[in-house]
Structure formats: C-alpha cells, structure tokens
C-alpha positions in Angstrom: 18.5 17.2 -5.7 15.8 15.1 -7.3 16.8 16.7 -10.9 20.3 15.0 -10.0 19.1 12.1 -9.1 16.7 11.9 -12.5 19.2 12.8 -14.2 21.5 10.2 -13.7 19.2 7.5 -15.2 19.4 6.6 -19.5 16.2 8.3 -20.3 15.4 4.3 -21.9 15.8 3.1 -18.4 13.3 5.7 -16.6 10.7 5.0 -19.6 11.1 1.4 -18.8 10.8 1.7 -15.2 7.5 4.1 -15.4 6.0 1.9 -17.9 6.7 -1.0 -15.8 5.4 0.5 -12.7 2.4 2.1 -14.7 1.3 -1.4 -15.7 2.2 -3.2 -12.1 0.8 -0.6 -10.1 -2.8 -0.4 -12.7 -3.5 -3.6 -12.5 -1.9 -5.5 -9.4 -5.4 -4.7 -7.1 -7.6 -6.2 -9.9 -5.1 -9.3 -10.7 -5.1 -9.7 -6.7 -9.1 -9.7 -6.8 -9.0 -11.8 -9.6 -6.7 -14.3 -7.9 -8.6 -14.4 -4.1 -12.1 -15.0 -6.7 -10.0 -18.4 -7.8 -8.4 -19.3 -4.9 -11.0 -17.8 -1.9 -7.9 -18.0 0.5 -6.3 -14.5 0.9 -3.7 -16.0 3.8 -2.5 -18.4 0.9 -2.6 -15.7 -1.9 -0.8 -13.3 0.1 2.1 -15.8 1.6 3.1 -16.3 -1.9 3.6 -13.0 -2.6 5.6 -13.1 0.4 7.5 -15.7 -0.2 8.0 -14.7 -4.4 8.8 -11.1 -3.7 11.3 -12.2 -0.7 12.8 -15.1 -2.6 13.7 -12.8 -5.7 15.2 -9.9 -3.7 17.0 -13.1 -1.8 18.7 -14.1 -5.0 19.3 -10.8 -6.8 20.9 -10.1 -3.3 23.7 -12.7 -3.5 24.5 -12.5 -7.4 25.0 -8.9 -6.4 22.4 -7.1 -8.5 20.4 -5.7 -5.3 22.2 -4.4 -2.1 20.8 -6.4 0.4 21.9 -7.3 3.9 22.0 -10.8 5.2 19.0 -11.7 7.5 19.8 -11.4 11.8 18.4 -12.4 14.6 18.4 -9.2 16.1 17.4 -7.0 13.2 14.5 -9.7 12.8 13.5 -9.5 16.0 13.2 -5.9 16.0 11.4 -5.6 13.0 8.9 -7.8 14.4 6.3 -5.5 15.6 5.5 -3.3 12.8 6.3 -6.1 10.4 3.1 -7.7 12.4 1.0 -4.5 11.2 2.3 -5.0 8.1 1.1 -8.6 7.5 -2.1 -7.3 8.9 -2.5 -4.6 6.4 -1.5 -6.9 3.7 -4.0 -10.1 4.7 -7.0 -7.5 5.3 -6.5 -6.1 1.9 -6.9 -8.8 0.7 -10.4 -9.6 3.0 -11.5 -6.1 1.3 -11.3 -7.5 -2.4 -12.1 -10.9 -1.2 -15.4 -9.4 0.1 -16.1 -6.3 -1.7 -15.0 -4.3 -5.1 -11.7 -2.9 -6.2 -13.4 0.4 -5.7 -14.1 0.2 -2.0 -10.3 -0.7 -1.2 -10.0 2.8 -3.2 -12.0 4.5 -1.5 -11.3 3.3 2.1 -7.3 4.0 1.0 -7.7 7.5 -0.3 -8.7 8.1 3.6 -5.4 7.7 5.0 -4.8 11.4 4.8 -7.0 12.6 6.6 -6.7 10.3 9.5 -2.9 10.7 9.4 -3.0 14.2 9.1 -5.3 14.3 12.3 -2.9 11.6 14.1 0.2 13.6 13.7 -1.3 16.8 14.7 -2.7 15.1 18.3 0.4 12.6 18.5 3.5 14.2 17.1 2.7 17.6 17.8 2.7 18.6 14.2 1.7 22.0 13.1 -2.4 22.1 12.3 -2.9 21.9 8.4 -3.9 25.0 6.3 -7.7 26.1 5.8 -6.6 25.0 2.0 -4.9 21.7 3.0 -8.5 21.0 4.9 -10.9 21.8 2.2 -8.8 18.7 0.4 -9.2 16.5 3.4 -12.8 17.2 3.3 -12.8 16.9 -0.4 -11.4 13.3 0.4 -14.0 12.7 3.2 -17.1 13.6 1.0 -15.8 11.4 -2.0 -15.4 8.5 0.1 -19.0 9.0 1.6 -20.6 9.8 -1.3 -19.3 6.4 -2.6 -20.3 4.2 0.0 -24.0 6.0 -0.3 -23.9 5.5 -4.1 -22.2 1.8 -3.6 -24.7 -1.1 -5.0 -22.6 -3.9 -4.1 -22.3 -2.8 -0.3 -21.5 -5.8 2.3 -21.5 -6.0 5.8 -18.3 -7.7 5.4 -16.6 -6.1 3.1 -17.2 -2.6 4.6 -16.1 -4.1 8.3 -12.7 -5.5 6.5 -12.6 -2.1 4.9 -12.4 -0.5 8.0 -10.1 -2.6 10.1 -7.4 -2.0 7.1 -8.0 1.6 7.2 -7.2 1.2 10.9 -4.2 -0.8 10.5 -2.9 0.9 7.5 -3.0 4.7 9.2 -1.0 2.6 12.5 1.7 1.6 10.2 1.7 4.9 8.2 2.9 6.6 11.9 4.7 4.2 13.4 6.7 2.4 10.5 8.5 5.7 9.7 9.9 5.8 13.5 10.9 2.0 14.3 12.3 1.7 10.4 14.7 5.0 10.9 16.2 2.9 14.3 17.1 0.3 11.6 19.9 0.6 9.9 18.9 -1.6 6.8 18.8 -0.6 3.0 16.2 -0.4 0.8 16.2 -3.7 -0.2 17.1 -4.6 2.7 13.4 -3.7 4.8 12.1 -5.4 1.9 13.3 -8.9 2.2 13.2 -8.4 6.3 9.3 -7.1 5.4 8.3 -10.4 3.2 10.4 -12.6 5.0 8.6 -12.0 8.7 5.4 -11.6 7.0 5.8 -15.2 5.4 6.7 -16.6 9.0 3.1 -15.5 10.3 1.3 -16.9 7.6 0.7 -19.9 9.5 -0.8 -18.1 12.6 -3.0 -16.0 10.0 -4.6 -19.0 8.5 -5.0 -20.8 11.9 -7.0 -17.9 13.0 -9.4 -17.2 10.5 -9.6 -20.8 10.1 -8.6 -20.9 6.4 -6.4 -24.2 7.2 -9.2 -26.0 8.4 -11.0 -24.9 5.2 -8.2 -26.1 3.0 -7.7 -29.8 4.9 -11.5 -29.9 3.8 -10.9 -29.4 0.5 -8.1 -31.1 0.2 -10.2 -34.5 1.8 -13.1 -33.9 0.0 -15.3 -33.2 2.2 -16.3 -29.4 0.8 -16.2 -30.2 -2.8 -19.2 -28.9 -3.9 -18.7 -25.5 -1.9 -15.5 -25.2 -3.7 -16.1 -26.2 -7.2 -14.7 -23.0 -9.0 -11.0 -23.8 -7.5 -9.2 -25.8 -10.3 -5.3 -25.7 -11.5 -6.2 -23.1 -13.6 -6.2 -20.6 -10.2 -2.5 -21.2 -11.1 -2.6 -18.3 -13.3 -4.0 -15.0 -10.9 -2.1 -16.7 -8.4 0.9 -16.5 -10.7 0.4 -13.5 -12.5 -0.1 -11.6 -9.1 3.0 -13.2 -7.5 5.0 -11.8 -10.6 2.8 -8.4 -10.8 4.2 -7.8 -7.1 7.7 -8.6 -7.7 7.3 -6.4 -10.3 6.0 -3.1 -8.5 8.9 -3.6 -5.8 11.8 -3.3 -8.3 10.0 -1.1 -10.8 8.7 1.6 -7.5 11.6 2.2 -5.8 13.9 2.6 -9.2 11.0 5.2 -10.2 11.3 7.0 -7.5 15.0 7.4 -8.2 14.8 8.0 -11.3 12.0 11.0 -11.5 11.0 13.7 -9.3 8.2 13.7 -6.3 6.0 15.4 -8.1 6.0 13.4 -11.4 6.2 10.3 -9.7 2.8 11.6 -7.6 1.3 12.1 -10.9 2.2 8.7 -12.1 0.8 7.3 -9.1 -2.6 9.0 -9.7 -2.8 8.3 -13.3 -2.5 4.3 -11.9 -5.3 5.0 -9.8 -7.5 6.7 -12.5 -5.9 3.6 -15.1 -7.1 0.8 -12.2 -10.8 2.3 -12.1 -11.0 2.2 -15.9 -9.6 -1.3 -16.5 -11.8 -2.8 -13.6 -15.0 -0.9 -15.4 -14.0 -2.4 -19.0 -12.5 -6.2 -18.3 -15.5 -7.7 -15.6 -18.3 -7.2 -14.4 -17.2 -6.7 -10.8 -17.0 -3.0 -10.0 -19.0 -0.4 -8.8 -22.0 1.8 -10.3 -20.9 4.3 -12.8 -22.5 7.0 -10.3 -20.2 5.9 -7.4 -17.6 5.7 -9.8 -17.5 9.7 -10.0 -16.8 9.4 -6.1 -14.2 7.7 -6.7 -12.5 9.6 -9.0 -13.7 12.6 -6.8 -11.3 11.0 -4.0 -8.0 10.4 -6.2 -8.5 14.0 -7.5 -8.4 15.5 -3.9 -5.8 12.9 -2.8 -3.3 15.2 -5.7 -4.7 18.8 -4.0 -4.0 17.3 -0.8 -0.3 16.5 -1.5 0.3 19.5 -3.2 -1.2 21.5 -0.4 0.5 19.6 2.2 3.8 20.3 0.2 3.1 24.3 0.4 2.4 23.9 4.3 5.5 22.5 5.3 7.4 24.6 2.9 5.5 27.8 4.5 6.4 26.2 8.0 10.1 25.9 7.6 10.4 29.4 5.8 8.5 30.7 8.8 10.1 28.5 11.8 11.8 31.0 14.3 16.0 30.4 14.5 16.7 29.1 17.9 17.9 30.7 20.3 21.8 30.2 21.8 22.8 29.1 25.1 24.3 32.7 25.5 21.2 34.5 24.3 18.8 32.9 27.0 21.4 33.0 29.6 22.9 36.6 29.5 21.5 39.2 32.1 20.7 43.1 31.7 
C-alpha cells in the first residue's frame, strides 16, 4: 500500500518534498530559538506561526490547491479541547527554548515513548511491550538522564518548562488520536481548525504569563533598557520561522505520501541528528560535547524503539485468537 502510494509521486516531486522537509524539519527548532532570543515573547512568536501557517492553508484552500473545509461553529467547538493542549504544547515549547538549549527540548521529546507506551498499556488496555521493545525504552530513559547529568547550561526553569511539555505533549499524543477520528475533517482541514483555535487563545496565553503587560511596557518605554536587544531586525527569525513552519506543514504531510513509514522514519531521524550538528556549528548556544553523545544516544533508541514497536504489533495481530461466533458460544453438548 505505501509502495502504491510512493509510487504515484514524479520521483522530482518526492526529492523536492524530502529535501524541503529535510531542511524545515533540521532547522525549524533552532530558527524558533533564534527568534524567542530576539523577540523574548514565545506567546507572540508562536501566534504568528498560527496565524501564517492558518492564513496560507486558508488561501491555498479557496484557489483550490489544498482540500480544505470551510470553518463551523460546531466542528470548532468540538475541536476545542484538545486544540487547547495543543496551544499548550506549542507555547511551552517554546518556554523550553526560550529558557534552556535546543538539546533539552530533544531530550525531554525523545521521552514521549516511553510514557506513551506506559499510558496505553494502563489506559487503553494495550498489550505489554516486548522485553526487546523495553530495553529501547530504557535505552531512551538512560540517554535522556545521562544528558540532563552531563547538561552545563541546566536551569531551574528551563527543566520545569521541559517537563510540563512533556506532560502536555504525551496528553495530546493519547487523546488527539480519539477526539480527531470523531471529526470528520481532512488533512488540511485539522490543520487550519488546529492554527485557527490556537490563534484565538493567544490572547488568554499572554494575559496569563503576563507577556502583554511586558509588551505595553516596552512599547511606553518604561522597560527600555531591559529590552535593548529587541530591534526591527527580530523581523527576520520571526519571519524566517513563520515561513520555516509553513513550510514543514505542506512539505510533511506530502512526504509522508509520497515515501514509505520506514523511510520517512529515517528521514525524521537524520533531521534530528542534522538539528544537533547545525546547533553545535552556527552558535554558541548548545550543550557540552559530552551530553551531546546522550543525545544522540536518545534519537538512536527512538529508531530501535519504532522498529521494535512495529514487530510487536505485527507479532500481536499474527497471534490474536479469531473470535468466536454467536453459534459457537451458544450451542449445547
């Protein structure tokens, strides 16, 4: 099925589309850094990504390029909730880099697996995974330990951030998948209701962590001197990321129609690996080379682990007993 569905791309359109999503994916977390270090409000940074990303699939929508549905009340409504966790995740990734190094996001995301793994076991009832598929959890575990032990540029902050992402990333990991397949919405469609609701609660975000009081100061004069460093010229992260994210929506969702699983899995790791390297060479913002190792430790297990969860659920449906039939549990001696 995913042969077919490779296959029915113009190999120059697939090459495009990888390189595309190889260069958005590699360097959108450090453009994002780069932009919250020029403009120290993530609320602000992130509400124009919204509002780009939304705007774009908005237009490409009624020219006919995309096949989006019109916005409703009702779907809107419904997509509220996880939508909510969705800003969330979003505005405290971008506390993470705002606070601590590219790295640290890494590491904190690379343990998704494991807590998701664990969730759907207790929660879903999910079958228990392998001895095999553990070992690469653990793997996972100890990488993202041994970074935080190795980490120089450890913050308070940053790690607390860290952690109420992981939370809030792992919630929407279980529970988008179930309110999204009630929704009968395209693609392109969830991504326009996504941005579109997440760009409504901007507002409320910046209220809360008071980064509107912050800006009214700035803007009067009053915290001039704190804010010195924010000139036009934040225009251009700001910018770059807006585009950068654009970019990774169209360019992710064509690769992933236009190459299999498992290739597009190994593009996604050899982004990860690309993102560490870039972030070491360009600044000087990044981790110790020693916790570097961790890092790459985690994004190695992260592959096991998908491969290994692959063979579990390949194993469990080639060893799932038929059920039985009405006649079968209801007939007598």
């Amino acid at each position: 099925m995913e042969k077919g569905k490779a296959s029915q791309a113009s190999p120059r359109r697939v090459v495009f589309l990888v390189m595309m999503y190889a260069v958005c994916s590699s360097s959108l977390s450090i453009v994002n850094k780069w932009a919250i270090m020029a403009l120290p409000f993530p609320s602000i940074v992130t509400a124009c990504q919204f509002f780009t990303t939304a705007a774009s699939v908005f237009a490409f929508g009624k020219i006919g390029f995309l096949d989006v549905e019109e916005l409703q009340q009702e779907k809107l409504l419904r997509m509220a909730p996880i939508n909510l966790i969705f800003y969330l995740a979003i505005f405290t990734n971008g506390k993470v880099l705002q606070y601590s190094t590219v790295e640290t996001f890494i590491a904190f995301r690379s343990l998704t697996p494991l807590l998701v793994s664990a969730l759907d076991t207790l929660l879903r009832g999910e079958p228990r995974p392998s001895l095999r598929t553990m070992l690469t959890l653990l793997a996972i575990a100890a990488g993202a330990g041994s970074y935080a032990y190795d980490d120089a540029n450890f913050s308070p902050l940053g790690y607390a951030w860290a952690v109420a992402y992981l939370i809030i990333i792992v919630t929407e990991m279980v529970y988008a998948k179930h309110i999204t397949s009630t929704i009968n919405l395209s693609t392109w469609g969830l991504v326009l209701y996504q941005n579109t609701i997440a760009l409504a609660l901007f507002p409320l975000a910046s209220l809360a962590t008071g980064e509107i009081a912050q800006i009214f100061r700035l803007l009067s004069g009053a915290e001039t001197a704190k804010f010195a460093h924010v000139t036009c010229f934040a225009l251009v992260p700001l910018l770059t990321s807006c585009i950068l994210g654009v970019g990774i929506s169209f360019a992710g969702w064509g690769a992933r129609s236009s190459i299999s699983a498992t290739q597009f899995t190994v593009l996604g790791v050899a982004c990860k690996l690309a993102t560490v390297g870039i972030n070491l060479v360009v600044w000087h913002h990044h981790a110790p080379l020693l916790a570097q190792v961790s890092i790459v430790m985690c994004i190695v297990a992260s592959v096991l682990y998908q491969q290994s969860a692959k063979r579990d659920k390949e194993y469990v449906k080639l060893h799932k007993p038929p059920k039985q039939s009405l006649s079968d549990t209801s007939s007598g001696p």
